[in-house]
DRENDREN-772144 format. One record per residue (C-alpha): chain; residue number from 1; x, y, z. Coordinates in steps of 0.2 Angstrom, whole numbers, plus 2048, in hexadecimal, padded with zeros to 3 digits. Layout:
<recs>
+-------+-----+-----+-----+-----+
! chain !   n !   X !   Y !   Z !
+-------+-----+-----+-----+-----+
!     A ! NUM !   X !   Y !   Z !
...
+-------+-----+-----+-----+-----+
</recs>
This chain:
<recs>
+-------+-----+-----+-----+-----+
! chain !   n !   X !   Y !   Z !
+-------+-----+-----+-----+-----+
!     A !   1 ! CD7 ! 7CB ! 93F !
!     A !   2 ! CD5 ! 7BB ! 935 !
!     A !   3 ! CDC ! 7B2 ! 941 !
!     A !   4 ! CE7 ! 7B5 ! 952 !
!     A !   5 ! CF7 ! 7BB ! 952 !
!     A !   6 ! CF5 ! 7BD ! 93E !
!     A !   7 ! D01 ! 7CE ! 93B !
!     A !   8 ! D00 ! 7DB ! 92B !
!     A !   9 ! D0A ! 7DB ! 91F !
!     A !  10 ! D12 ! 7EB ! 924 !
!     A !  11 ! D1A ! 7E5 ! 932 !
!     A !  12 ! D2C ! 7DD ! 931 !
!     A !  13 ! D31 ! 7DA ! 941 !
!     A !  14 ! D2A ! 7D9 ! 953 !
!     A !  15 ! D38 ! 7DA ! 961 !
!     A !  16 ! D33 ! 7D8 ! 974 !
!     A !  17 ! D40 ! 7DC ! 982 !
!     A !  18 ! D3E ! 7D6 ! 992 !
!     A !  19 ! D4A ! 7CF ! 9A2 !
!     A !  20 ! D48 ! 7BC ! 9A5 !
!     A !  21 ! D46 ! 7BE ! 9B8 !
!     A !  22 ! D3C ! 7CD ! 9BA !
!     A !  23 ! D2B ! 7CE ! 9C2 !
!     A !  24 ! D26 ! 7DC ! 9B7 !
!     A !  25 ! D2B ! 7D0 ! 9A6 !
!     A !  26 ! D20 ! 7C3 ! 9AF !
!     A !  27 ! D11 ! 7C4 ! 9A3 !
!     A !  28 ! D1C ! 7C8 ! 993 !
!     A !  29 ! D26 ! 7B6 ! 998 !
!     A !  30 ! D16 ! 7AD ! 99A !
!     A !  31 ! D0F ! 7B4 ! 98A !
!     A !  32 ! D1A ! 7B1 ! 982 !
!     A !  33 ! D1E ! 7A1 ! 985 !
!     A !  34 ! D0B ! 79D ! 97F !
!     A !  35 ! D0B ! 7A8 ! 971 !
!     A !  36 ! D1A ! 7A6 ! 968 !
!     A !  37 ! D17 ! 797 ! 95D !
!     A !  38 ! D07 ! 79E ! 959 !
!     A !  39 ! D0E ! 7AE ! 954 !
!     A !  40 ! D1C ! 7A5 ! 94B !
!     A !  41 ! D10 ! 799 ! 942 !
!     A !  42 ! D06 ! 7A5 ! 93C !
!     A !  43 ! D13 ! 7B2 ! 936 !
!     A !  44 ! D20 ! 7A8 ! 931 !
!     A !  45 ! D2C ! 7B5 ! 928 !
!     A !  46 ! D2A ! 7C3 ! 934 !
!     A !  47 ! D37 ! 7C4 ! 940 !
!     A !  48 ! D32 ! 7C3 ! 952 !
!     A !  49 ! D42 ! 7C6 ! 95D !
!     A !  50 ! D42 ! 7C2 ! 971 !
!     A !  51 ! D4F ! 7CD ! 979 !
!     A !  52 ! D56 ! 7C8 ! 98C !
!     A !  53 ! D5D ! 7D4 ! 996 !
!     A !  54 ! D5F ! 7D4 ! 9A9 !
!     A !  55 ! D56 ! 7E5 ! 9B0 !
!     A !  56 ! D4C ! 7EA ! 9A1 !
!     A !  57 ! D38 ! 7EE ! 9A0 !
!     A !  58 ! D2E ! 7E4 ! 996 !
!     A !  59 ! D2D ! 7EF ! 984 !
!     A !  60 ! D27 ! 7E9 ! 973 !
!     A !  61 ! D2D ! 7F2 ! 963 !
!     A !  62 ! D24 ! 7EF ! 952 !
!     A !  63 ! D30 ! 7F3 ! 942 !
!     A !  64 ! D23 ! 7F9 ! 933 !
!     A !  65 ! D25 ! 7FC ! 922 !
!     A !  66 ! D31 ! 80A ! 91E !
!     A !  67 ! D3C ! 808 ! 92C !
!     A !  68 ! D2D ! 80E ! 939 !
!     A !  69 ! D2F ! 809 ! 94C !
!     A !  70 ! D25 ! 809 ! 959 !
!     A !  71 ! D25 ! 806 ! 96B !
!     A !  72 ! D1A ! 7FC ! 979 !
!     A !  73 ! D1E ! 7FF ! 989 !
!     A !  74 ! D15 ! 7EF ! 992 !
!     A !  75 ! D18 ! 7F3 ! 9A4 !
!     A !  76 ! D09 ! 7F0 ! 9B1 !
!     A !  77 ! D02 ! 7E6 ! 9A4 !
!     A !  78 ! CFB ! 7D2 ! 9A9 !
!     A !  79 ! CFB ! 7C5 ! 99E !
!     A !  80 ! CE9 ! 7C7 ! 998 !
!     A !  81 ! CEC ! 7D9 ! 992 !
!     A !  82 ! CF9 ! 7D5 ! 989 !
!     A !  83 ! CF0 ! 7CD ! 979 !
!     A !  84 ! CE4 ! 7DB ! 975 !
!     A !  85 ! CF2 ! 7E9 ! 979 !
!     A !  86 ! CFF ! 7E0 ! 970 !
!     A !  87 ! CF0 ! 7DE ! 95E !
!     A !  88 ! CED ! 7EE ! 960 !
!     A !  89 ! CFF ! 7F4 ! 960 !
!     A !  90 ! D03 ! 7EA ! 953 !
!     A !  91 ! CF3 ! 7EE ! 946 !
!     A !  92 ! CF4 ! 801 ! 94A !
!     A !  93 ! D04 ! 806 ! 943 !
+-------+-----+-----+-----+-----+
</recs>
């Protein structure tokens, strides 16, 4: 990756659901909150949606090319995880 959070071309949009009180959204929370203008800088015309909902699990979903979607379910996963598990999501698809 040329540099962190840099996206392919193929993806057009990143959604991440997660509850604003929820110790299981904990890490997504506080990633986020890191992250997101670096993500945004970097990828500025790809969509990158934040979804509140009280009671949900943390999930991310990853729309590519040709209308394909895929699901991360990021339950049980810390704050330090979350980058390498959310690249490799994201580059794989």
């Amino acid at each position: 990756m040329a540099s962190k959070y840099a996206f392919p071309a193929t993806l057009k949009e990143l959604r991440f659901h997660l509850c604003q009180t929820g110790e299981k959204s904990s890490p997504l929370r506080t990633f986020l909150t890191k992250s997101y203008p670096v993500m945004k800088k970097h990828n500025p015309y790809i969509p990158i949606l934040i979804r509140e909902s009280q009671g949900v699990s943390p999930v991310v979903y990853a729309r590519h090319e040709f209308g394909k979607e895929s699901k991360l379910v990021l339950d049980g996963i810390s704050e330090s995880e979350l980058t390498p598990v959310l690249e490799k999501f994201i580059m794989t698809k």
